[in-house]
N, C-alpha and C positions, 0 to 999 in steps of 0.2 A: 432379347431386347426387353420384352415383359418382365424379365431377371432384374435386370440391372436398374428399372425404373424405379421396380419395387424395392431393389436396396438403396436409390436416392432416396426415393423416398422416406425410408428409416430414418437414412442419416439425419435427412432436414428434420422428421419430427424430432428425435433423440436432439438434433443442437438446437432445438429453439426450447424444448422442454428443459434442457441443462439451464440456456442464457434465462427461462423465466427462475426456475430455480435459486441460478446465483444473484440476479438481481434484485429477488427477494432477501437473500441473505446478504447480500451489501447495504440494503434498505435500513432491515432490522439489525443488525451488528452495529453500525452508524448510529442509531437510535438507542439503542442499550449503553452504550458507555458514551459520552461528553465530559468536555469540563468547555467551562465558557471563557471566551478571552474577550475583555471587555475593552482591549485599546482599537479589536478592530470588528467587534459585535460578529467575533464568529465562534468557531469551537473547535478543541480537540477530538478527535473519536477514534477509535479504533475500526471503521470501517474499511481501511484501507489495504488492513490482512486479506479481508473477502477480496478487494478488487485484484492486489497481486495473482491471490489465489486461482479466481476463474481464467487471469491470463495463461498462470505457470500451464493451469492442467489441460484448458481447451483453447489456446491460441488469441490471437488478435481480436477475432470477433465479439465473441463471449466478455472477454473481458472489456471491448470497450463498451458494449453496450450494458451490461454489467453494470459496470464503475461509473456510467455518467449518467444513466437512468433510475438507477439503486441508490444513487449518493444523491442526485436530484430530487427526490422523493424524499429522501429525510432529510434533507434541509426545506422543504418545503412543510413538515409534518413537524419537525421542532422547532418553527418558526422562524428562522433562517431566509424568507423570499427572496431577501436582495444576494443573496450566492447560489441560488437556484439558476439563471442561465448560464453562469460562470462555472458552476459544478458540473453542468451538463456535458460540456463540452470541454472542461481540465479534465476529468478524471475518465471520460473517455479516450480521448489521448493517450491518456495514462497506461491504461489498460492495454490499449492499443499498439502502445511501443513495448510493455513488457512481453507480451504473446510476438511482438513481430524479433524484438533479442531472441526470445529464450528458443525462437524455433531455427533462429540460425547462427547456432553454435560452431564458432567457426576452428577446424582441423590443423591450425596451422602451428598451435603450441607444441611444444613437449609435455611432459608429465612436470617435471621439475620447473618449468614454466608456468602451470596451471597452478601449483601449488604454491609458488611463490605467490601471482597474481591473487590467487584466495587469501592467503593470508595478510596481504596488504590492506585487503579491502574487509579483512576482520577487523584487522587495528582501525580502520578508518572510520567503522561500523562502531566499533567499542566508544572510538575516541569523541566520537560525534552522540550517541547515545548522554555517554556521561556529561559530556559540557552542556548538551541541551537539560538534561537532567537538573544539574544543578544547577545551573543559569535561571530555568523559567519553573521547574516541579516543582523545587524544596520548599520546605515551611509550609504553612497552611494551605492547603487545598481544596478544591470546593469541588465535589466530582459526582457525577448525576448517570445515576446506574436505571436506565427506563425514566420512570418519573419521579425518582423518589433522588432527595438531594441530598450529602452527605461533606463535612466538613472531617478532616485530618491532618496530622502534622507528615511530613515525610523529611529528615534528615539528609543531606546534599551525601553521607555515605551509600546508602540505596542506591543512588543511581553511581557510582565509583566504580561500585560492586559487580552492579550490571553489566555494567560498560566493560571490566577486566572477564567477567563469566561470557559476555558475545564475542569477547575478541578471541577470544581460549578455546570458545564451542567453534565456530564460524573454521578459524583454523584447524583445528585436530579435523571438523570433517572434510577440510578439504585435502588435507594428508595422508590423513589414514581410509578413506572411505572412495572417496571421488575428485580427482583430481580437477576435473572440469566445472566442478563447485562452483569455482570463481565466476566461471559465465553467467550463472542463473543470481548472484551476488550482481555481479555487474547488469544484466538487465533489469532486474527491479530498482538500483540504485539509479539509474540513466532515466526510469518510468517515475519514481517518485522526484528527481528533479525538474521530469517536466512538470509534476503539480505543483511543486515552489513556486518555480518559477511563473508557472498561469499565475497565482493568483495574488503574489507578488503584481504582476504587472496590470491587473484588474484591478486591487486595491488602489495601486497607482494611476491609474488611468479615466477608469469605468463606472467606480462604484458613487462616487459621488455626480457627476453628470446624468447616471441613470437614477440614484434612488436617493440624493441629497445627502447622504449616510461621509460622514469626515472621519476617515480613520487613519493609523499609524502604521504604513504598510508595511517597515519593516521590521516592525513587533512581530510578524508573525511568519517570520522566514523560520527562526528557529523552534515554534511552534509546530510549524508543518516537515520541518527536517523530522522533530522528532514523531513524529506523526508515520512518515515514512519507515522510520526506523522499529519501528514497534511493529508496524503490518511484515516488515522484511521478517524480523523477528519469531512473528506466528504463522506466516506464508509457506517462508522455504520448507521449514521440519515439514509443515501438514505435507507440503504436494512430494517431498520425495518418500510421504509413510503410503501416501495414494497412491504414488506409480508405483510403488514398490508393489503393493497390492495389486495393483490393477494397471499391469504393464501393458495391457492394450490401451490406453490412454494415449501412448505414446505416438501410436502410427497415424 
């Protein structure tokens, strides 16, 4: 009995030491890259690698509290207060759904069914990339690395390019490597839709009622598509080089 408490007790300290951990790196990752979108006074960031991240590796929990306390905190710290309750509680959802997919991976495919499904949702991945790319990235950009502000041209090839390099990466591994690819593709895609769609319907709904703020809600659907796409992006690779590494993650 005294056994078994004392190894509760690890677990709780070890998961609440991981959830401070990632919620600190969803804080600051959030905070080091933005670019600002001024039709509806919010921002691009690439915080959203960390929130998949703590879902893939440690489940529902971590991740939600992660994603809407870490993401809430830098919008509250880069000045952002009118999306700070609206963050709190999108991105832990968010978190929420990708850890509650990716831990039930469901048995009932084939192999050549998994692999088609991956590659569907590489082309889908690619093709959504590149449209958001060049639709809202190209041409001058204004992009804010910590505090420091930085002006660039980006050509609408860049993101072309990208968009054929995800769809090529995302497929070959889900062919050549891991057939069940697709699932972990399809849960972070299912978790970044519910952030669209939060804040999508907060813009539309919330933000003006609550903070007088008039903005053009759906300016920023394909902002936060691409948003999710870029965290899918630097998500998956990390967490299958971690379990690779550290296959007790999994249990």
């Amino acid at each position: 009995m005294i056994i078994m408490m004392l190894t509760d007790k690890k677990i709780s300290t070890r998961s609440l030491a991981v959830t401070a951990v990632f919620t600190a790196l969803v804080c600051v990752v959030t905070i080091l890259f933005s670019i600002y979108v001024p039709a509806t006074e919010g921002f691009f960031n690439i915080g959203e690698s960390m929130v998949f991240l703590s879902a893939l590796l440690f489940g529902p929990f971590v991740g939600a509290f992660a994603g809407g306390v870490g993401s809430m905190l830098a919008d509250l710290i880069l000045g952002y207060p009118h999306y700070a309750p609206a963050t709190l509680i999108i991105k832990a959802c968010e978190g929420a759904v990708v850890g509650t997919l990716k831990s039930k991976n469901p048995k009932f495919c084939t192999k050549i069914q998994w692999k088609f499904l991956t590659v569907a949702l590489g082309v889908v991945a690619g093709f959504l990339l590149g449209w958001v790319g060049t639709t809202r990235y190209s041409g001058e950009v204004e992009l804010t690395l910590g505090w420091g502000t930085f002006a660039f041209y980006v050509p609408p090839e860049v993101w072309i390019t990208l968009g054929i390099i995800t769809a090529l990466a995302i497929s070959a591994l889900g062919i050549l490597t891991d057939p069940e690819f697709g699932w972990t593709i399809f849960s972070v895609i299912t978790g970044g839709f519910v952030m669209v769609v939060g804040y999508f319907l907060y813009q539309m709904f919330l933000i003006y009622p609550l903070f007088k703020i008039e903005v053009v809600a759906i300016t920023e659907i394909p902002v936060n598509i691409g948003q999710m796409l870029v965290g899918l992006i630097v998500a998956i690779p990390v967490a299958k080089i971690v379990l690779r590494r550290l296959p007790q993650l999994k249990s």
